[in-house]
C-alpha positions, 0 to 999 in steps of 0.5 A, spaced: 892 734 650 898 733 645 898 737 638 900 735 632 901 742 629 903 739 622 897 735 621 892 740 624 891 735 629 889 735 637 889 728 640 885 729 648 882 723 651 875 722 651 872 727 645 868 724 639 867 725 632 861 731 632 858 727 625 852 724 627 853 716 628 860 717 628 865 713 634 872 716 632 876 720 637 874 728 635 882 729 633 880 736 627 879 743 629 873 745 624 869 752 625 862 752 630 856 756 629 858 762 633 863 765 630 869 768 633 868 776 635 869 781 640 867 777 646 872 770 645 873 766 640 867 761 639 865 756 638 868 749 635 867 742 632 871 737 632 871 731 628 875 725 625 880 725 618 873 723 615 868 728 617 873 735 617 875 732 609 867 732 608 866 739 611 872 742 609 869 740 603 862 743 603 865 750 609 864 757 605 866 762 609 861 767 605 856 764 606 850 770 608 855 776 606 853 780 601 856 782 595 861 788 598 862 784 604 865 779 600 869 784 596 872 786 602 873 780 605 878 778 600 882 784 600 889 784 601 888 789 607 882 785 609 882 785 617 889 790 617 884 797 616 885 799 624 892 802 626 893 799 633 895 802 638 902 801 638 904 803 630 899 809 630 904 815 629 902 817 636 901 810 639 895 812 642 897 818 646 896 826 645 901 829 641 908 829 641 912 835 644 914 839 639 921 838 641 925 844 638 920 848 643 925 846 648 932 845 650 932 840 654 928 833 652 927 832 659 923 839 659 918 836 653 917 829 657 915 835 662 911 838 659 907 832 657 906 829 664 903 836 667 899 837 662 896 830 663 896 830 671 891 837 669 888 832 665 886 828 671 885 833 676 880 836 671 876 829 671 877 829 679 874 835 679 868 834 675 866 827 679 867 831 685 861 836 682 857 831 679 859 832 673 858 827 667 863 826 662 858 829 656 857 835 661 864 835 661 867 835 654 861 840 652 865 846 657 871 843 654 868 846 647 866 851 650 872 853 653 868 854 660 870 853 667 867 849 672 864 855 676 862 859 669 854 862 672 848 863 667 851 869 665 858 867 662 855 860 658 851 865 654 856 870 654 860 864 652 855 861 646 855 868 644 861 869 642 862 862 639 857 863 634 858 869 631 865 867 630 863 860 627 856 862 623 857 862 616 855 869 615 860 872 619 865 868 615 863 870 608 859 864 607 864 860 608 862 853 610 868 850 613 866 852 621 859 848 621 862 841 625 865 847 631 858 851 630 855 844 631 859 842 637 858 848 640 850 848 639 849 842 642 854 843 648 850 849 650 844 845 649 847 840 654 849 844 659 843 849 659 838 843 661 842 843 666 840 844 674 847 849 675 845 854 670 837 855 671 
């Protein structure tokens, strides 16, 4: 396959025009049914000089978007929203180490390397228990080990909502979202068969 890629053009042996009744080679690009998204890049026609003209002519690339849709669309940023790994600030990692905590740089790369291999022992401990990733972050907001007892998870859940009940902080609202998160892990993790 040759491709002229000034003229837009893609010579290959044997494609014809998609336009009905039309015996020229297929040589120009022009959008398919299903668009491009997440799980390829989807489908193409291929037509003649003639008929991509004639389709490019009538394509509306908005066509079934809403107002906002389109607003959106044509915004200079459009497509730019999502920061990719590589120009996050942290380009995808945890927190960088705090680097006037320590003399020595190789003692910050450390540091993170240790409390990454702790990471992964904790979800190797967790698979080797049985237990699922959801169980596994709500004993993470709870701050509670993997052998805590009946005891300690109510204990535990105690001790976190009366610290982050708006009453216990003169009706201070701020704390609703970790009051939340921590109702919803000792849900979780009181249904489960370890703690009854």
């Amino acid at each position: 396959m040759r491709n002229d890629k000034f003229h837009g053009r893609v010579q290959s042996d044997g494609r014809i025009c998609n336009a009905p009744g039309c015996d020229e080679p297929g040589e120009f690009r022009a959008p398919g049914v299903r668009s491009s998204g997440f799980d390829g890049p989807g489908d193409y026609r291929w037509f003649c000089l003639e008929h991509v003209r004639q389709f490019n002519a009538g394509y509306d690339f908005f066509a079934g978007m809403t107002a906002d849709e389109i607003l959106a669309a044509q915004s200079p940023l459009a497509g730019w929203e999502r920061e990719t790994r590589a120009f996050r600030p942290d380009a995808g990692i945890d927190a960088a180490p705090r680097w006037a905590d320590f003399t020595d740089p190789l003692d910050a790369i450390s540091s993170r390397v240790k409390a990454r291999r702790a990471d992964h022992e904790m979800a190797a401990e967790a698979a080797r228990r049985g237990i699922s990733p959801d169980e596994r972050k709500a004993y993470d907001v709870l701050g509670l080990g993997y052998d805590a007892d009946r005891r300690a998870l109510r204990g535990r859940y105690s001790e976190l909502v009366r610290k982050f009940h708006p009453d216990r902080n003169g009706g201070d609202r701020g704390y609703e979202g970790q009051l939340q998160a921590v109702v919803e892990a000792y849900n979780l993790l009181k249904a489960n068969t370890v703690f009854k």
